[in-house]
C-alpha positions in Angstrom: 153.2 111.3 70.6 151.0 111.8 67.8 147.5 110.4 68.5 147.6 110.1 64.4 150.2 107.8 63.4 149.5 106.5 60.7 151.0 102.9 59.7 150.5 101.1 56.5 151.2 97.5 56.8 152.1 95.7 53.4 154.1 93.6 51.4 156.3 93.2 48.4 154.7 92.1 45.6 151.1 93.3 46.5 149.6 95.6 43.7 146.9 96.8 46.3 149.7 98.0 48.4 151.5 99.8 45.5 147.7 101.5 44.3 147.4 102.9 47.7 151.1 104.2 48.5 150.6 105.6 44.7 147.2 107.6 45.9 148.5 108.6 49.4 151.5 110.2 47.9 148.7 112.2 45.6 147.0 113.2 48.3 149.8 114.1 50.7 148.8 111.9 53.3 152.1 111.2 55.8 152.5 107.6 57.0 155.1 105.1 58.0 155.5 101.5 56.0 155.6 98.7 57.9 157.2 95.6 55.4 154.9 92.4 57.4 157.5 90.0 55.5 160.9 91.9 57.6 158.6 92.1 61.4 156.6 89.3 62.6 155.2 91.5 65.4 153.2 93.6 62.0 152.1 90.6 60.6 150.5 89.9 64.0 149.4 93.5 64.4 147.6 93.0 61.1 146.2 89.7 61.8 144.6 91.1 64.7 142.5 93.2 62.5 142.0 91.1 59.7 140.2 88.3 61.2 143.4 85.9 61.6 144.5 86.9 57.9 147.5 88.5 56.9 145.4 91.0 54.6 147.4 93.8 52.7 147.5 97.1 52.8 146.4 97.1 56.3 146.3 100.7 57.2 146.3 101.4 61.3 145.6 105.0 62.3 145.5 105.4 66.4 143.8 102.7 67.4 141.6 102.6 64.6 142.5 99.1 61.5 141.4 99.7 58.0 141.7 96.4 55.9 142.6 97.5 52.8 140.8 100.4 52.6 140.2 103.5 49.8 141.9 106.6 50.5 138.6 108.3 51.0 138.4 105.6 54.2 141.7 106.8 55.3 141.0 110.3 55.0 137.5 110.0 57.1 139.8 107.9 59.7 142.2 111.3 60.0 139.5 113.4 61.1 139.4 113.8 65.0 
């Protein structure tokens, strides 16, 4: 499998998560979205990196959780 999947967890409604989708797209940056509202076991995935808080975007690349986090984040993340 890819050791990169790339996940970002979010929410409708959350202007944060429509920012980053928005700059991701820009930058050609491939990733799956994970709605937290439709999947209880993502709303626990992101919990588990946000301190017990169901904190949007929540971007999870590998094993690696980025609490909402800038693309420039995400892109130092991608590097192996």
């Amino acid at each position: 499998g890819d050791v990169y999947k790339r996940q970002v967890y979010w929410r409708p409604g959350c202007p944060f998560c429509g920012s980053l989708f928005r700059q991701l797209e820009r930058e050609g940056i491939e990733h799956d979205r994970v709605n937290i509202w439709d999947d209880p076991d993502a709303a626990a995935t992101v919990r588990s990196f946000a301190r017990g808080n169901e904190t949007v975007p929540t971007v999870v690349i590998g094993e690696i959780g980025l609490v909402n986090p800038s693309v420039r984040e995400i892109q130092a993340a991608l590097i192996p």
